[in-house]
C-alpha positions in Angstrom: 12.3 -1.8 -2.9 9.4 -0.2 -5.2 12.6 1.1 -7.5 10.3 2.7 -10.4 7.7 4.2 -7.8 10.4 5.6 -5.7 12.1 7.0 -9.2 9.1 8.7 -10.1 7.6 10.4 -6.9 11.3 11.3 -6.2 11.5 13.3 -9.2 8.0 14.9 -9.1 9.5 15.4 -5.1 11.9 17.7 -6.3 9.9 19.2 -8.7 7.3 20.5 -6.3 9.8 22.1 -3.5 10.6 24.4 -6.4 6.9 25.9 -6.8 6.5 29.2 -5.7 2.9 28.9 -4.7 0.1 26.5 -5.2 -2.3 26.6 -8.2 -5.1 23.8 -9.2 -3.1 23.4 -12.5 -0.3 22.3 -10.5 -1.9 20.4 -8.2 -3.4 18.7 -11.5 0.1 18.3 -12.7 1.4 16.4 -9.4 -1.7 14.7 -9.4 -1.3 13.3 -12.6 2.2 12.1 -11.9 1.8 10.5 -9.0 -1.3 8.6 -10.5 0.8 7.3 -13.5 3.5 6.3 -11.0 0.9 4.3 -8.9 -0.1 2.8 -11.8 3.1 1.7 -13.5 3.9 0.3 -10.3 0.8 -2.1 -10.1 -1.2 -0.5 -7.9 -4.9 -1.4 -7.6 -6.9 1.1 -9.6 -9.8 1.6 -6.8 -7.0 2.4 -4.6 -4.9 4.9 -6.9 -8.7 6.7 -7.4 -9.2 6.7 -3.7 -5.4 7.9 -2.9 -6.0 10.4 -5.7 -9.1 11.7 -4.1 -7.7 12.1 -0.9 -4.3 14.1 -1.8 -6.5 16.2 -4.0 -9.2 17.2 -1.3 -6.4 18.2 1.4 -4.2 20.1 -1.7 -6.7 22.4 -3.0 -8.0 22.2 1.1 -7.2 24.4 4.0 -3.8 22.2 4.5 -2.1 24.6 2.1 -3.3 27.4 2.9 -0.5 30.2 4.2 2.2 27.8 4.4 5.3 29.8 3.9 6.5 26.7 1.1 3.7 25.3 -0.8 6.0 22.4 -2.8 7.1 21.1 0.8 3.5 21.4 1.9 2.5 18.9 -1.0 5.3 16.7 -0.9 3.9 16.6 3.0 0.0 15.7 2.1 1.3 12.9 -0.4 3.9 11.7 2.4 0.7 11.6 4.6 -1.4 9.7 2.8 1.1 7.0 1.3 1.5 6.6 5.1 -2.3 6.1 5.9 -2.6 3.9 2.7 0.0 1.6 4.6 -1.2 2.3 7.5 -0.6 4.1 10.0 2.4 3.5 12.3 3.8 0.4 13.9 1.2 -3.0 14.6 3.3 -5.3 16.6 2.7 -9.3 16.7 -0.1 -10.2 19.2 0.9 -12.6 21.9 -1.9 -11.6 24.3 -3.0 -15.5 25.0 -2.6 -18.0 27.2 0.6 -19.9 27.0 1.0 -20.6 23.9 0.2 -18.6 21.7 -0.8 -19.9 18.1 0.3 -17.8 14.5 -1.3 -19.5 11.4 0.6 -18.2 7.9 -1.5 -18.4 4.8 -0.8 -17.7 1.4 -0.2 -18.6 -1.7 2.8 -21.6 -3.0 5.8 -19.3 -3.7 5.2 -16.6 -1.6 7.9 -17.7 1.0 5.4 -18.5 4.3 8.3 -21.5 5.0 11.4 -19.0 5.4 9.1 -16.6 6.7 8.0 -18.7 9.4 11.5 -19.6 10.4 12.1 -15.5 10.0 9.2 -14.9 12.8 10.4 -17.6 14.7 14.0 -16.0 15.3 12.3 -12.5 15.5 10.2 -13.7 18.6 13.3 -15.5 20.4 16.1 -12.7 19.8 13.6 -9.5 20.3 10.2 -10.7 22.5 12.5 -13.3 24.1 10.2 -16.3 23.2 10.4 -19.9 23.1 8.9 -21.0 19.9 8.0 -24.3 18.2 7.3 -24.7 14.8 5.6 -27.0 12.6 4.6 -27.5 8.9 0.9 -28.7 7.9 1.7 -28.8 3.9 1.5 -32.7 3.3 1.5 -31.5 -0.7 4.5 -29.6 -1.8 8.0 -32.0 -1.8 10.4 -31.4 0.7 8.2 -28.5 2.8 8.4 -30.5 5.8 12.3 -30.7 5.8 12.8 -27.2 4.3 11.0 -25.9 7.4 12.9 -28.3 9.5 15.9 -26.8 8.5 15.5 -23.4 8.3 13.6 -23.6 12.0 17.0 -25.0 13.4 19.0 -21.7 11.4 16.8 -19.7 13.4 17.3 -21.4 16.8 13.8 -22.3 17.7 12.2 -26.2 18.1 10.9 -28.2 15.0 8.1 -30.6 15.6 7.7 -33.4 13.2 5.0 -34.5 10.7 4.5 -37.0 8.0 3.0 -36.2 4.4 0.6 -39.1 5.2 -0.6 -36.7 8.2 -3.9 -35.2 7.7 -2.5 -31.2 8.5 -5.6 -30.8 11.2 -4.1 -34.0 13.3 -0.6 -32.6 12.8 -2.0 -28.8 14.3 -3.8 -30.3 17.0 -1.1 -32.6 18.4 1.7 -29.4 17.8 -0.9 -27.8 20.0 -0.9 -30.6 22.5 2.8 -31.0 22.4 3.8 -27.4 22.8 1.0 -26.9 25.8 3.1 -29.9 27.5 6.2 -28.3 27.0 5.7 -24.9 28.0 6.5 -23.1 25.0 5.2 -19.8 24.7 4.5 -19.6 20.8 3.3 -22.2 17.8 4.0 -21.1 14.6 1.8 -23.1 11.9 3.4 -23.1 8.4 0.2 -24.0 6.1 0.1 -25.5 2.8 -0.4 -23.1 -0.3 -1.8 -23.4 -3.8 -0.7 -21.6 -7.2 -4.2 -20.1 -7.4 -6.9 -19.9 -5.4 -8.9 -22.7 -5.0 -12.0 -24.6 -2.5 -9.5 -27.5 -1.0 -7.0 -25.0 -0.2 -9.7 -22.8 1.2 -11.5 -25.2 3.4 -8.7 -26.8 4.5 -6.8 -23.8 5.9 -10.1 -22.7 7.9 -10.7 -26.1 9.2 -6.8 -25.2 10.5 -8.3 -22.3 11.8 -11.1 -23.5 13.6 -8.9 -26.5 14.8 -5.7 -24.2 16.7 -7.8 -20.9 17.4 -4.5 -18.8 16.2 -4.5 -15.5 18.0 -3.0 -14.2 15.1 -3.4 -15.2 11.1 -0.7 -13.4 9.1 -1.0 -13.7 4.9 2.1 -13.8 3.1 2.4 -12.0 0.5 5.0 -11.5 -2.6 5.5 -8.2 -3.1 6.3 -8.6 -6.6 2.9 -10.3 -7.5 1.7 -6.6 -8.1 -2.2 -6.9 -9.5 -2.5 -10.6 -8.4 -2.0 -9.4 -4.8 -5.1 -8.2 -4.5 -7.6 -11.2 -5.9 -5.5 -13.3 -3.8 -5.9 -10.9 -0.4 -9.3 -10.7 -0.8 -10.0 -14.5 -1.6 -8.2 -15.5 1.9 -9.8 -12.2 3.4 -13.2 -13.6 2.6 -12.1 -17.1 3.9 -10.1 -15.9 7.4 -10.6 -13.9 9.8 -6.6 -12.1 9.4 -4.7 -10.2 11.5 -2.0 -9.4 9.9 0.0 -8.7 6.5 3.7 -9.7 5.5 5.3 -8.6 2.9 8.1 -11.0 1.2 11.2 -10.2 -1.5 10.6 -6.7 -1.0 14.5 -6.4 -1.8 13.7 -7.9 -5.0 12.3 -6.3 -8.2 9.0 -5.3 -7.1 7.2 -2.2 -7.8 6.0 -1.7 -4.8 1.8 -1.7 -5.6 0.9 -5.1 -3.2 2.6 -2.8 -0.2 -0.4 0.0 -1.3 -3.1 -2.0 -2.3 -3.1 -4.9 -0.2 -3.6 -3.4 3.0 -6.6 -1.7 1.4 -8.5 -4.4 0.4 -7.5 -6.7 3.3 -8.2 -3.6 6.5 -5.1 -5.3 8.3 -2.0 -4.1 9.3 1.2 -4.6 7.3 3.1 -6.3 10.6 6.6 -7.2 8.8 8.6 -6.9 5.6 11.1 -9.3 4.4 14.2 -7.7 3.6 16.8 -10.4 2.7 17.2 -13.9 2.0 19.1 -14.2 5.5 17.3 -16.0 8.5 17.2 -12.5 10.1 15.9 -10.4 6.9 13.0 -9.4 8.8 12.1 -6.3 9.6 9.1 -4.6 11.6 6.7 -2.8 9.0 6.8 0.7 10.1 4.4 2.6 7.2 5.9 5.9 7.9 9.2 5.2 7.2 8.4 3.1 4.1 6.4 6.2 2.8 10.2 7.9 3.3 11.7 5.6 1.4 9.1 5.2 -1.5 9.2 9.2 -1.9 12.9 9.1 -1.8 13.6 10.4 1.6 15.8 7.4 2.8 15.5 5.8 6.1 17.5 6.8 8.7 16.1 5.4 11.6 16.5 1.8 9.9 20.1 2.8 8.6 20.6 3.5 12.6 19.4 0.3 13.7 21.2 -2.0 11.3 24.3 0.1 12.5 23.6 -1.1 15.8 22.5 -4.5 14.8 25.5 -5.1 12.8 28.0 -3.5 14.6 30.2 -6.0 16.9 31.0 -3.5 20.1 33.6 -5.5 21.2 35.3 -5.7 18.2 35.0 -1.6 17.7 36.3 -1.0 21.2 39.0 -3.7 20.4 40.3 -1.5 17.5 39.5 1.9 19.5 41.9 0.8 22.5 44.6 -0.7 20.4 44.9 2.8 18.1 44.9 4.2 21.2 48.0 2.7 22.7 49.8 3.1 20.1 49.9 0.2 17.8 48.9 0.0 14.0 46.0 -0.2 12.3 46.5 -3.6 10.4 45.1 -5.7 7.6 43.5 -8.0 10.1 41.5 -4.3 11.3 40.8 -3.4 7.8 39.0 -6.6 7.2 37.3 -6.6 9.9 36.2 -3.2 9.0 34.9 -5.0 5.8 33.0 -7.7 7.3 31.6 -5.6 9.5 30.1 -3.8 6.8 28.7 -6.8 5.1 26.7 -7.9 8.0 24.9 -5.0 7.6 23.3 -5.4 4.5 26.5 -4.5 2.3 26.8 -1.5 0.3 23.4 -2.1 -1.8 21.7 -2.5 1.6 22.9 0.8 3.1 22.9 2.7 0.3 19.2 1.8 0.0 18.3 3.8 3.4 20.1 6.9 2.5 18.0 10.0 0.9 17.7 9.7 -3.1 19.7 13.4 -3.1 22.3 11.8 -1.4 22.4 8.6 -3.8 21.2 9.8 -7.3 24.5 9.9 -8.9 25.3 6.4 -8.1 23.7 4.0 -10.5 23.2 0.7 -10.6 26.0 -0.2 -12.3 28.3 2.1 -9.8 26.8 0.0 -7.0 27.8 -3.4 -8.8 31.3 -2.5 -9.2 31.6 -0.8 -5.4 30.4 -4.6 -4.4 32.6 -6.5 -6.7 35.9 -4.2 -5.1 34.7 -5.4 -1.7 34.8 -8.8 -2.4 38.1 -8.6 -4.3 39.6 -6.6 -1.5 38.3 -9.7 1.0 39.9 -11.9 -1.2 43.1 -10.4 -1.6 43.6 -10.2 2.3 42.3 -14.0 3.0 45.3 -15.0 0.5 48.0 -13.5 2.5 49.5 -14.9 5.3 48.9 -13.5 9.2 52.9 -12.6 9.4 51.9 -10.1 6.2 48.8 -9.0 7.7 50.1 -8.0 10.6 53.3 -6.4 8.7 51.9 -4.9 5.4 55.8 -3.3 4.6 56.8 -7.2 4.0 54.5 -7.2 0.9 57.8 -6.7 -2.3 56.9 -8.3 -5.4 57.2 -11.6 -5.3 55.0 -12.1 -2.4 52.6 -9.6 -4.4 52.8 -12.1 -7.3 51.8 -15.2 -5.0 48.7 -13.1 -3.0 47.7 -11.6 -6.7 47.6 -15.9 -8.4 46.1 -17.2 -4.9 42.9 -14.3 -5.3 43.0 -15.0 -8.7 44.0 -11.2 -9.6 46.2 -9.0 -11.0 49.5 -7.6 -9.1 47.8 -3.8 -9.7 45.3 -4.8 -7.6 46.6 -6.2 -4.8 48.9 -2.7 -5.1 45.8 -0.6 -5.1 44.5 -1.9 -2.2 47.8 -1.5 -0.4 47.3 2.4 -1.9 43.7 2.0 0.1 44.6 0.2 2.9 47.8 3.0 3.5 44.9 5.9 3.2 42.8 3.9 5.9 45.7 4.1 7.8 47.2 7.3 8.1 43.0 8.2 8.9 42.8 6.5 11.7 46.4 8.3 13.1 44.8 11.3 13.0 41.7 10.0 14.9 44.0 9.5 17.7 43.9 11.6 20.3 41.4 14.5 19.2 42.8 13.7 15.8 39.1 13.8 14.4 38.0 17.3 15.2 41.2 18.5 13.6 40.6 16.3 10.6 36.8 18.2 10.7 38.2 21.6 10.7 40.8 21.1 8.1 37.9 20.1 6.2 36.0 23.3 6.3 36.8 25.2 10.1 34.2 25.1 12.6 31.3 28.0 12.3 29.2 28.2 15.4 26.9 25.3 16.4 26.4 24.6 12.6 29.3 22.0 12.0 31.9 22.2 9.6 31.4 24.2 6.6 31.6 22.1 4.0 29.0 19.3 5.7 26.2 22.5 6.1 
């Protein structure tokens, strides 16, 4: 996410660890760069001035003063502050009701309150454990009612039914009505939107309001609507009493201001960022770590938990026992191995939660073509048959012609990922058995507590 703004206050990142000590004409530099950064990624001016203000007062400000490295004590303030502009820490979803417990979405037409609302929904069964409901109340928009019918039943929670001929206060009220009689624990309103601002849209969604007493109001927002974010946040501000921000297509090409600006003007929490079009591309808004990511310092802690997330245990032990008694890692293992990787996120996705020192000489382009091999080698592996998956050494050239026409690719590349596949292989021998820590030392020799050399 935020691409250009992360580019920039990488950059002026690294420049700034290199200063020796602190001026006011370097502190005027930094300042200046991280104001045109804010700017170019379509951040609201009253809150670049404010930001500005702030990093300037605790730079030139007893913050600074004696630290043993100056650049890393400015890259610190600006850290801070992109965190308190974000807010600060974790706001989790408020279910403290009675039984059950009503979320109204608002926003604008586009900015994805339908998917999102099916996102919540799975969000609140897998990790609060939560029976949900769901219903739609936009009568206007073609299809909303079955889109959210849909996407509810991907997520695994209960769809109730309306009619465009409903008025959308009936259809809240007897959602309400039918999800008190059937014990659910949350009702998750999906309202209608508007491509602008206007008084229907307005009056009807506080007549909603008023009607289902939500315990929480959450505005959706695209986070590629830059400048526009803000009119928009502080028309439904004005009009709702919200509790909550979320953030949609922030893997998209956004530039990252509505994540800055529109918890400003709004004084609510950013509570969850869509991450991916998938029914389970939603993640918890934590501001600190975003801050990391947006100054290029990666995420760890998310790279950590879609690990885990994505990571079938069984399968991993599976693999671990079998190497262990002996047998051969396969091409079955290897594309496992694969898929395994593409549940979590893919290359694009993990590569996008590692620190920009660790990623800046792999471009776009690099990325691209990494993803395009994966999917070749996937391909390559489906077309063989489970005899020659199991038995790699049967693979002589006519079977390499048949594989190569059925992935529709060339003979070298179904020998280059043979080349790959044998590398892989003769790895994971030497992980048996200890076979990793001798594997580390060849790589460098172990020195003290520090590791191996060569990973310092």
């Amino acid at each position: 996410m935020a691409s250009t703004l992360t580019d920039r206050l990488s950059r002026l990142v690294k420049t700034m660890r290199g200063q020796a000590r602190i001026t006011e004409d370097n502190v005027q530099d930094m300042l200046r760069e991280v104001r045109m950064a804010l700017l170019e990624a379509d951040v609201a001016l009253p809150v670049v001035r404010d930001f500005i203000a702030r990093v300037k007062e605790k730079a030139l400000g007893a913050d600074v003063v004696g630290s043993l490295s100056p650049g890393q004590a400015l890259v610190g303030i600006v850290n801070r502050e992109l965190t308190a502009t974000m807010g600060e820490g974790v706001s989790d979803i408020n279910l403290a009701a009675q039984p059950p417990a009503v979320i109204l979405m608002a926003g604008l037409q586009g900015a994805g309150k339908t998917t999102t609302t099916a996102k919540l929904a799975k969000h609140l069964i897998e990790r609060r454990k939560k029976k949900v409901l769901t219903v739609s109340a936009d009568v206007y928009r073609p299809a909303a009612i079955e889109q959210l019918k849909t996407v509810t039943r991907q997520a695994g929670a209960e769809w109730f039914p309306s009619l465009p001929t409903d008025k959308p206060v009936d259809i809240a009220r007897a959602a309400l009505d039918h999800a008190r009689r059937h014990y659910f624990d949350v009702l998750l309103v999906d309202t209608a939107g508007r491509l602008a601002i206007d008084e229907a849209l307005m009056k009807e969604i506080a007549e909603l309001h008023a009607a289902v007493n939500p315990v929480e109001t959450l505005f959706v927002v695209d986070a590629m609507q830059g400048q526009d974010a803000i009119n928009t946040a502080r028309a439904f501000k004005e009009a709702l009493p919200l509790t909550g921000i979320v953030l949609t297509k922030t893997d998209g090409d956004s530039r990252g201001g509505a994540a800055l600006s529109v918890r400003q003007v709004t004084g609510v929490p950013i509570k969850f960022a869509g991450v991916s079009e998938k029914i389970d591309g939603l993640e918890v808004f934590d501001a600190q770590r975003h801050a990391g990511r947006v100054l290029g310092m990666g995420d760890i802690v998310a790279l950590v938990e879609e690990v885990q997330k994505g990571v079938d245990v069984a399968a991993a032990q599976k693999l671990a026992d079998k190497l262990k008694s002996g047998d051969n890692f396969d091409l079955n293992d290897f594309l496992s191995q694969i898929s395994q990787m593409k549940k979590m996120g893919g290359l694009a996705g993990l590569m996008d939660k590692l620190p920009a020192q660790m990623t800046a000489k792999t471009g776009a382009a690099d990325m691209d073509r990494a993803e395009r091999d994966v999917r070749r080698m996937e391909g390559i592996i489906n077309s063989m048959t489970p005899l020659e998956r199991r038995k790699p050494e049967l693979l002589k050239a006519t079977r390499k012609r048949r594989i190569a026409a059925g992935a529709g690719v060339q003979v070298q590349d179904v020998n280059r990922l043979l080349n790959q596949f044998e590398q892989m292989q003769g790895m994971m021998k030497k992980m048996k058995g200890g076979g990793l820590m001798k594997m580390m030392k060849r790589m460098g020799g172990m020195k003290g507590m520090g590791g191996p050399a060569g990973l310092r």
